[in-house]
C-alpha positions as CSV (number, residue, x, y, z in Angstrom):
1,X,0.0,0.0,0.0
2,X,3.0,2.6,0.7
3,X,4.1,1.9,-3.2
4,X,2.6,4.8,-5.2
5,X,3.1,3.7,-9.2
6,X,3.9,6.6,-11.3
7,X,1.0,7.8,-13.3
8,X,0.2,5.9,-17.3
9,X,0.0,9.9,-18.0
10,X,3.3,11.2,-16.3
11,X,5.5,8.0,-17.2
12,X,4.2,9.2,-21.0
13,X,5.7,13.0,-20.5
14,X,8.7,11.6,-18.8
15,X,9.2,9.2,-21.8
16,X,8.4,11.7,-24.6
17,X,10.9,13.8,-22.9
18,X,13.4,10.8,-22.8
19,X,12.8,9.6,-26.3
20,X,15.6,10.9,-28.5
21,X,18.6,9.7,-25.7
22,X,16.6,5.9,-24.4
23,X,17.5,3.8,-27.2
24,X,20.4,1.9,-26.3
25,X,20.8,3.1,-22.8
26,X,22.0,2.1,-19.4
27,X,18.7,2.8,-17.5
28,X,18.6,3.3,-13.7
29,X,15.4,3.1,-11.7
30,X,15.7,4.0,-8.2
31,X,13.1,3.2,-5.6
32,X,11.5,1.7,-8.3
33,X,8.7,-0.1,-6.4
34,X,6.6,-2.4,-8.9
35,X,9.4,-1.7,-11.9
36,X,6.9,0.5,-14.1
37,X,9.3,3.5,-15.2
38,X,12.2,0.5,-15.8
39,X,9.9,-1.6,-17.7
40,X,9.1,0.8,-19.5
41,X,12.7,2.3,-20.4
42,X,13.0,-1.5,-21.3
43,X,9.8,-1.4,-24.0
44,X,11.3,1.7,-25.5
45,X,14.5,0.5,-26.3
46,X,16.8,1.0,-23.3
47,X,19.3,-2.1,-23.4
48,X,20.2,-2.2,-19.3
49,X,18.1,-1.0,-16.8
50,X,18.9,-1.7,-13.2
51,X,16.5,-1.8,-10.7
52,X,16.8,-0.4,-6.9
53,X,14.1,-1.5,-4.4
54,X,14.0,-2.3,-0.6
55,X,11.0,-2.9,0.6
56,X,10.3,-7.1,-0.1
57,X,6.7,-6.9,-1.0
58,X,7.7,-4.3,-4.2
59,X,10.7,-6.6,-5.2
60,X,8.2,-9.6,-5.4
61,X,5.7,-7.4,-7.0
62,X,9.2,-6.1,-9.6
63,X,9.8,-9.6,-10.3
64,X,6.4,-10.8,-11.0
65,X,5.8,-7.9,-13.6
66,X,8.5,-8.7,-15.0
67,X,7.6,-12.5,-15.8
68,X,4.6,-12.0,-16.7
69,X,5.4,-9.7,-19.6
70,X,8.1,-12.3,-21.0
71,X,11.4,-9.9,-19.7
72,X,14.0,-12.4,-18.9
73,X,17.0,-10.2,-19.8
74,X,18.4,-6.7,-20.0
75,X,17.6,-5.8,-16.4
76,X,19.1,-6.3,-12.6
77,X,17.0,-6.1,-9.4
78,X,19.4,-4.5,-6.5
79,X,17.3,-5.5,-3.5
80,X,18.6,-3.2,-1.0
81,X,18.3,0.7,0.2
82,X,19.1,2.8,-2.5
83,X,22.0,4.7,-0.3
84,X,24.0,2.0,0.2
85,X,23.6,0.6,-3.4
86,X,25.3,4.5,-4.3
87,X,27.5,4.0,-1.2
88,X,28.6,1.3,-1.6
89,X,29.7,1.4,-5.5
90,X,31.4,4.6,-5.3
91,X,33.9,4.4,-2.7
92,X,37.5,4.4,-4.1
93,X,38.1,0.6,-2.0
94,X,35.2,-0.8,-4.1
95,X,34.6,-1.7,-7.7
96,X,33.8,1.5,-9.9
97,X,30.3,2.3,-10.6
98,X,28.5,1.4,-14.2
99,X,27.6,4.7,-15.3
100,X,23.9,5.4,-16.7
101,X,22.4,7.5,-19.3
102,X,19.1,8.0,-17.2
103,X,18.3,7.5,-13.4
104,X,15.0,7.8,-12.4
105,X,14.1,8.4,-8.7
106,X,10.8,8.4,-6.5
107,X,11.2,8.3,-3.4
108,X,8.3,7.5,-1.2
109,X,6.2,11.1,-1.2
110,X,6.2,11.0,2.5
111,X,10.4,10.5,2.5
112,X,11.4,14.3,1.8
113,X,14.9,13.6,3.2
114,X,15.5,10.7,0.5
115,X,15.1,13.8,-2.7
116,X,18.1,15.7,-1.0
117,X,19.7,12.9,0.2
118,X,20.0,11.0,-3.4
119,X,20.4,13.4,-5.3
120,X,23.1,14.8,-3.1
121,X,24.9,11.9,-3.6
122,X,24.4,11.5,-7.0
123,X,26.0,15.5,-7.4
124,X,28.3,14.7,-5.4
125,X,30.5,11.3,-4.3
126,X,28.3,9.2,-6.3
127,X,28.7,10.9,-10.1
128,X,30.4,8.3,-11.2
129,X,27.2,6.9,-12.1
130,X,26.4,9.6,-14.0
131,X,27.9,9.1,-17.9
132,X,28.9,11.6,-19.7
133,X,25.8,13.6,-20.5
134,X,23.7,11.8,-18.7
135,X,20.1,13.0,-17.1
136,X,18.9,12.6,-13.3
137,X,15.0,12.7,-13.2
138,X,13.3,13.4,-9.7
139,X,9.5,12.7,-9.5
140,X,8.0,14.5,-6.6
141,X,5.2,16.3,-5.5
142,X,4.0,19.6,-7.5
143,X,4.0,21.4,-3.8
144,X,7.7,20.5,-2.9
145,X,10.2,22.3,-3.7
146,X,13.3,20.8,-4.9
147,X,16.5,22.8,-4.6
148,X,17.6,23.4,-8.2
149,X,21.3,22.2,-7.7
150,X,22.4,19.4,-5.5
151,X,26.3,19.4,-5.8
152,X,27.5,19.1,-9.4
153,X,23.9,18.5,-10.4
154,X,21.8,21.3,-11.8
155,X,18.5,21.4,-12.6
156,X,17.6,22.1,-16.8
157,X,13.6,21.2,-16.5
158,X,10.6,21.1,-14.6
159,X,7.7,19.6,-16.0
160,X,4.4,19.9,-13.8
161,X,1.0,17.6,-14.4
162,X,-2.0,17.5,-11.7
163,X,-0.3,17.0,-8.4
164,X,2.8,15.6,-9.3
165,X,6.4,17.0,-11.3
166,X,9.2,16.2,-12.8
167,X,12.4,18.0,-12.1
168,X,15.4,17.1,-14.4
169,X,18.9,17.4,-13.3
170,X,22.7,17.1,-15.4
171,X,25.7,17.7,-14.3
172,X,26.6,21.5,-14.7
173,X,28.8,20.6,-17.2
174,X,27.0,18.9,-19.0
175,X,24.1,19.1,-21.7
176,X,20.4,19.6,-20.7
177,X,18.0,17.1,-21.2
């Protein structure tokens, strides 16, 4: 009951946005709950998406989705909180970090600390998952304000529909999306 799926309508925007760059790419779907946003990277073309769930009852949910439609490759199911799956990959003892052209995060609504938190990391000691050009997607609520730079990441978009948005993030280097 605490897993809120992303909207049919606002997984549409986010992939109309995403079109021209998901072909081909390394997909990363954080807090992904019942997989929807990776499974869908997956029907549009993306050829690795990795997906980063804690809660047991969402993984089982993941994993049946994912049988059911026939997916039996091209995707990874990190069982685990999503700070030490960033942690844990990009300290300089352990192995270096697959970078990703996407990463998708949506955090429960009711976790405000997890926004800053991840995306914190992700601007900061965890970039290396970030490749080159890559795009950081936050859905959240339309109401909260996200700040519009978290470390090296800078915010290039806002998209709002009913009561949710999407804020996109790149490095400040980098391209927007």
């Amino acid at each position: 009951m605490s897993t809120r799926p992303t909207s049919d309508r606002l997984r549409e925007t986010l992939f109309n946005v995403l079109a021209p760059r998901i072909s081909g790419a390394a997909f990363l779907d954080l807090y992904a709950g019942s997989g929807a946003v990776g499974i869908e990277a997956i029907s549009r073309g993306a050829t690795q998406v990795t997906f980063v769930e804690r809660a047991p009852d969402a993984v089982r949910i993941l994993r049946g989705n994912l049988e059911r439609l026939g997916i039996t490759s091209g995707f990874r199911i990190r069982a685990g909180s999503v700070k030490i799956f960033l942690q844990s990959r990009s300290s300089k003892s352990g192995p270096k970090p697959e970078p990703y052209d996407a990463i998708f995060l949506d955090p429960p609504y009711d976790a405000d600390q997890e926004y800053a938190s991840t995306l914190g990391l992700l601007g900061g000691s965890a970039a290396a998952y970030l490749a080159f050009g890559a795009v950081v997607i936050a859905e959240h609520r339309r109401k909260q304000a996200l700040d519009d730079q978290y470390g090296g990441l800078k915010r290039t978009r806002l998209l709002e529909q009913g009561d949710a948005a999407l804020s996109f993030y790149a490095m400040a280097a980098a391209s927007p999306a």
